[in-house]
N, C-alpha and C positions, 0 to 999 in steps of 0.2 A: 654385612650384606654381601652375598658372595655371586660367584658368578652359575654358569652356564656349562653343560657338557661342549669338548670341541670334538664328539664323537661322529656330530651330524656332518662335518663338513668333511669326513672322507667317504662320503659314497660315492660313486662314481658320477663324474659329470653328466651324462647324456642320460643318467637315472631317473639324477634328481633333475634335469629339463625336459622330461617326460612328466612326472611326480608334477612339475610346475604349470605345464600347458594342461594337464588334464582338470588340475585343479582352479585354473582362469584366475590365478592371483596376480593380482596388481604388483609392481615391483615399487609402488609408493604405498602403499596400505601398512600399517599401525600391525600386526600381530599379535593375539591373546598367544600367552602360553598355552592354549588347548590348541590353538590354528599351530602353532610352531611343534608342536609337541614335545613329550620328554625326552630327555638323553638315552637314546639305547644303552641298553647297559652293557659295561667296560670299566676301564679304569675309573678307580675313584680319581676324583679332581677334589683338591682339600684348598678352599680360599680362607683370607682372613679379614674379618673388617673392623675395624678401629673407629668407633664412636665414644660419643658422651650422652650423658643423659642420668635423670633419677632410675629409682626404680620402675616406674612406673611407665614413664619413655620407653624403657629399654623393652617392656615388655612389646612394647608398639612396635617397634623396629621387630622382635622375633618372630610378629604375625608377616612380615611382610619376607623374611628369609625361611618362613615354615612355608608358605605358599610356593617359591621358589623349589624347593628341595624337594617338595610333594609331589610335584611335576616332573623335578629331573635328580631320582633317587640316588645316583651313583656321583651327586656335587654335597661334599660336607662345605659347611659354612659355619664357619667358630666368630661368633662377637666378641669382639673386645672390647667391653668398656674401661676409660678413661678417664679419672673426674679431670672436669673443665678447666679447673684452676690448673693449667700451664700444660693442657693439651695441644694449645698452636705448637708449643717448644717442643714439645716430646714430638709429635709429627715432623719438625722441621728435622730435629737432631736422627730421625731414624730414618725418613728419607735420605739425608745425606750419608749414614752409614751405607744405606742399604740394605733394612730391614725392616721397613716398614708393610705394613696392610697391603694384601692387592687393593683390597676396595675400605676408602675410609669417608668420614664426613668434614666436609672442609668450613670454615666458619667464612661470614662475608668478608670480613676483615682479611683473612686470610688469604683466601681466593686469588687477589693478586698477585702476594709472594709469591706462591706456588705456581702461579699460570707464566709469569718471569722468568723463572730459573728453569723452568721445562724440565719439573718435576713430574706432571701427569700426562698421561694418555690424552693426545686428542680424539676425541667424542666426535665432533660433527660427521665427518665422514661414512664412518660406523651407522650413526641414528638415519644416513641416509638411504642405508641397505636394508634388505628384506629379514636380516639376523635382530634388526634392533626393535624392544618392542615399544620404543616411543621414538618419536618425530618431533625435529625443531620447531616445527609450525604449530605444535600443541599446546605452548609456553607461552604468554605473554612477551614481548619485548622486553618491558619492561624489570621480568624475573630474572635477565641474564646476570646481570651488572658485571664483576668482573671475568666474571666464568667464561664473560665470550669475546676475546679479543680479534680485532677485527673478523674474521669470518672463521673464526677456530674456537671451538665449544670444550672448553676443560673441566664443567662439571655439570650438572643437572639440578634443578632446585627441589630439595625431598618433598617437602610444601612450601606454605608461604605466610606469614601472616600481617597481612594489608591492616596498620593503623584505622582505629574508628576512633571517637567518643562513647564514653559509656553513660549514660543518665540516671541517676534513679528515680524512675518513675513513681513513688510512692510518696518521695521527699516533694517532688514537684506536684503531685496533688495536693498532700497536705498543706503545702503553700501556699497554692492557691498560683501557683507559677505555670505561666502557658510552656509544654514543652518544646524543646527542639521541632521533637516530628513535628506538631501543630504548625509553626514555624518555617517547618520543611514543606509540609503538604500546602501552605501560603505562599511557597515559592519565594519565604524570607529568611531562612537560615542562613542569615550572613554576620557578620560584624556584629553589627548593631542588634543585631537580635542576641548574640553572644555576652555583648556590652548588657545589656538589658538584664537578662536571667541571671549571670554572673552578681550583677550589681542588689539584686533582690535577692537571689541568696544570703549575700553578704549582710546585707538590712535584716536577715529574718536569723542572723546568728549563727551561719553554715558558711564554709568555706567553699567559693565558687566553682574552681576548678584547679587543678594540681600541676603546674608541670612540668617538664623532663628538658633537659639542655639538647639531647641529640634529638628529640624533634624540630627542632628550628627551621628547616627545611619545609617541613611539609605549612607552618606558618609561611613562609615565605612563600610558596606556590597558592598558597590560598587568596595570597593578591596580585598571582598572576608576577611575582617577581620570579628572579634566578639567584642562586649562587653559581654555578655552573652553565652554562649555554648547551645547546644542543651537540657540539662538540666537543664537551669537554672542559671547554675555556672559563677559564675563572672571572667573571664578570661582578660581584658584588657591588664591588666598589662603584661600581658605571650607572648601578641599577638602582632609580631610584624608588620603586617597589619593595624592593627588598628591603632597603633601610627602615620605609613605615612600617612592613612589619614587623620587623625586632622593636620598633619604637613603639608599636602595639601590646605586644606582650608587656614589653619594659611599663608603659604607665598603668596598664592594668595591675601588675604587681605593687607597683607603689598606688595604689587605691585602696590595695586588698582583695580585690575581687579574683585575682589567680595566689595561688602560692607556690613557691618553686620547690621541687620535690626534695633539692638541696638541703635549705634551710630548715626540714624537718626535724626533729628526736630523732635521735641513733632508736633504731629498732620501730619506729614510727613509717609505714610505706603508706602507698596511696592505696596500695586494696585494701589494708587493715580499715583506713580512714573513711573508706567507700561504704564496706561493711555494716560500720558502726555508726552510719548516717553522717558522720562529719562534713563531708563533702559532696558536692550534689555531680559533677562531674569528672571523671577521669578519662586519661587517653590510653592501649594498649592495639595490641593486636588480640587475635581470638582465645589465647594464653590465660584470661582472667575469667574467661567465661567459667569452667568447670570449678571453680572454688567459689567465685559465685554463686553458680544456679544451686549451691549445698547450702547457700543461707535462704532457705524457705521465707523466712520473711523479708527477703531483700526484691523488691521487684523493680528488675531494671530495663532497657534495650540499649543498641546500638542507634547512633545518630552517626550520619557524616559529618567531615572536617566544614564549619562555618565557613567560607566567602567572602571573598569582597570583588569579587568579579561579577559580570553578569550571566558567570554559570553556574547552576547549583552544587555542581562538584569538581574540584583539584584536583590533579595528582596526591598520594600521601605516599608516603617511606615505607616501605615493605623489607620486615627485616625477612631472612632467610640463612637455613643452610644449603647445604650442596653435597651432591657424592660424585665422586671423581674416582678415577682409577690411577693406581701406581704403574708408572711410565715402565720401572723394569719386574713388572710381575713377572713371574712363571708363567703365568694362566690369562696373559693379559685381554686376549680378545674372550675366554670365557668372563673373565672380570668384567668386559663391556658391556654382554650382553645380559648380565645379572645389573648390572647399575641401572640398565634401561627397563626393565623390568619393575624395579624397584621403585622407580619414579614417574612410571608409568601409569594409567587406567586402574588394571588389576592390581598392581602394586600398592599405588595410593587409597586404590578402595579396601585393599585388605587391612593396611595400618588406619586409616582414618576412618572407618565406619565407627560409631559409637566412642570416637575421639574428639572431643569439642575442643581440645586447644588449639588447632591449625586449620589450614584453607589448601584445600588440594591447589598446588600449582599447576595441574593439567588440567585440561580446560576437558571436557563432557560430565565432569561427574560432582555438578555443583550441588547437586540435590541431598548430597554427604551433608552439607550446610542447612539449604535452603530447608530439607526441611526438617531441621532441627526444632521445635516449637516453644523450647528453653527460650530462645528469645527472637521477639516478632519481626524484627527487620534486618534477615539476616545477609539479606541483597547485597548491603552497602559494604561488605567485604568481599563478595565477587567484585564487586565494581571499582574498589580500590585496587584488586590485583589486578585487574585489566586497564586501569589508566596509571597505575604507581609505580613506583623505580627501589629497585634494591640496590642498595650499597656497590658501589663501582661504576653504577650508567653513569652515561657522559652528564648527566644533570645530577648527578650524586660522584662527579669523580674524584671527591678527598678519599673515596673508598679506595681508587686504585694507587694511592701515595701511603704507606708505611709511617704510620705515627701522626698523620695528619688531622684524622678525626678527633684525637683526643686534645691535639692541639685546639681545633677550632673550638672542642665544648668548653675546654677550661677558660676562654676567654667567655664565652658564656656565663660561665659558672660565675665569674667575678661581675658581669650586669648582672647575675638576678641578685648577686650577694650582696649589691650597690654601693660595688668596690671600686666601679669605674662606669663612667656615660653610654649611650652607645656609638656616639661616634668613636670614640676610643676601642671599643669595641671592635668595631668594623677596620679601622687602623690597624689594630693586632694583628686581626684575622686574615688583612688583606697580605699586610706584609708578609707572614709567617706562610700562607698559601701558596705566595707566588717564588717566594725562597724555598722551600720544600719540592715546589713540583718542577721549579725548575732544577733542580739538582736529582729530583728522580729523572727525569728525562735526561738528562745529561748522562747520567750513568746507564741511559738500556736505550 
């Protein structure tokens, strides 16, 4: 994903503030590529951008660096794909050479590192000029997580995909099982309604629901607990919300009525099991939808995360990537103005029109989703990116500690494996959290 001509910015000053008063633009206003227009033509400018992805991704991203280049003909823009497996590594080792991407995709994980060592370009300032074609205010809070350390923005989120429940609708008629929505639209999708359906499933010889170690968070906000505090601060231990609900999951699995995705068959996942009627619910982001809506006989929707508060909806975990720019490009302010582009309106609508695996992270152009007709309620992923936290918010901050994530799921992993209590549990995790972040603070 490449950048922008810097052709326009030697015209002369009093030109282009004529050019500016006659045209009444706002020096806060959003820019289409048609309002900014193309690179006069001049030197080529050659960027490079370094992502991951199938084939099929990749081809997503070229829509979104073909719109760019179509507009400003004299910017080549080369992809370089990476497969994933040990793309953080290869990014770290060639930024510190000094040969890495002007513009590449940073993973959430990652994000930290690099926003640390003041590897990337800072963004904020840039998205606040008339050159950028997206604005901070167009984003969710919630989507920054590490990318925005205190008031300095080191990446952009490309999309997003806000965690839901998936149902299928077919298994729960034939059931004879009231669904979620029914449920929802009773203003009772909580707990107890989860407890309920789960527990029938199981009675009628389906497995209830499947689940994942690194969702534990978004269980925990559904009663209103923390692992983190609005600052950042690791509170677990303190919270006693938080403990019922890892004790929630936990006795549900030992009933049967959840299965932990863990303890599966090698080669055995939760959409094969979704598919083939096994399981009546799963949890993902909008990732699963496009190999679903291809099982014609599979008739499912989206539910929101159950409750145990008195509000029908939580927060949930919004995984995400990010495009950022390389600190010593050649071409670094064209490389900005391509990144914002890219994650922008026109950007997001060129890659994600007719893409059902993601959720634009910028906010106008929900109707890419909403009206998708693949599946009826498709709201409840706008809604989780407007209340949900990606990896790094201060209420998700084992994202900004290195190794810390994997730390807390494998103690997970050992509750659902019923290798240890969960107060044990929460001991490991507590200890290990506040050893960790205190020795990452300590060194920055």
């Amino acid at each position: 994903m490449k950048i922008k001509s810097n052709f326009m910015f030697k015209i002369v000053p009093s030109v282009l503030a004529c050019m500016l008063a006659l045209s009444g633009c706002s020096g806060n206003s959003t820019k289409t590529s048609s309002e900014l227009g193309g690179s006069v033509s001049g030197k080529t400018v050659n960027l490079t951008m370094s992502v991951w992805g199938n084939p099929a991704e990749l081809k997503v991203y070229q829509k979104g660096i073909d719109a760019y280049t179509k507009e400003h003909p004299n910017v080549k823009i080369k992809m370089i794909p990476v497969p994933s497996d040990g793309y953080e590594q290869k990014l770290l080792t060639q930024l510190q050479g000094g040969n890495a991407s002007d513009v590449f995709y940073v993973g959430d994980t990652t994000m930290a590192k690099l926003a640390k060592k003041g590897s990337l370009a800072e963004l904020g300032e840039f998205m606040k000029s008339d050159e950028s074609y997206a604005k901070p205010d167009e984003y969710a809070d919630g989507l920054w997580g590490a990318a925005k350390q205190g008031d300095k923005i080191y990446g952009i989120s490309v999309d997003c995909n806000p965690v839901v429940m998936y149902y299928n609708k077919k298994m729960f008629k034939d059931l004879g099982i009231k669904t979620p929505q029914e449920y929802f639209d009773d203003g009772k999708w909580n707990w107890n309604a989860f407890n309920e359906v789960t527990k029938k499933l199981k009675d009628a010889g389906k497995k209830g629901f499947i689940a994942e170690q690194w969702l534990m968070d978004t269980w925990i906000w559904s009663n209103g607990g923390l692992s983190f505090d609005e600052s950042g601060n690791y509170v677990m231990d303190q919270n006693q919300k938080a403990k019922d609900a890892i004790q929630f999951v936990s006795d549900l699995m030992k009933k049967g009525q959840i299965t932990y995705a863990g303890s599966l068959p090698k080669g055995q996942g939760l959409d094969a099991m979704f598919m083939s009627n096994q399981v009546g619910i799963v949890a993902a982001g909008r990732w699963l939808t496009p190999m679903f809506s291809q099982n014609k006989s599979l008739k499912f929707d989206y539910i929101s995360w159950p409750t145990n508060t008195s509000n029908k909806m939580e927060p949930v975990q919004i995984p995400v990537a990010y495009i950022a720019v390389n600190k010593k490009s050649k071409e670094v302010d064209e490389a900005m103005k391509f990144a914002t582009f890219y994650v922008s309106k026109e950007g997001q609508k060129e890659r994600l029109t007719g893409n059902g695996s993601a959720v634009p992270s910028v906010s106008g152009i929900d109707d890419i989703v909403t009206s998708d007709k693949t599946v009826e309620h498709s709201q409840y992923l706008i809604d989780g990116r407007e209340t949900g936290f990606a990896s790094g918010s201060p209420k998700l901050f084992k994202g900004q500690v290195p190794g810390l994530n994997k730390e807390i799921e494998d103690q997970y992993d050992l509750l659902f494996l019923k290798k240890q209590d969960v107060d044990t549990t929460i001991k490991k995790i507590s200890e290990k959290s506040k050893k960790m972040i205190e020795e990452f603070k300590a060194g920055n």
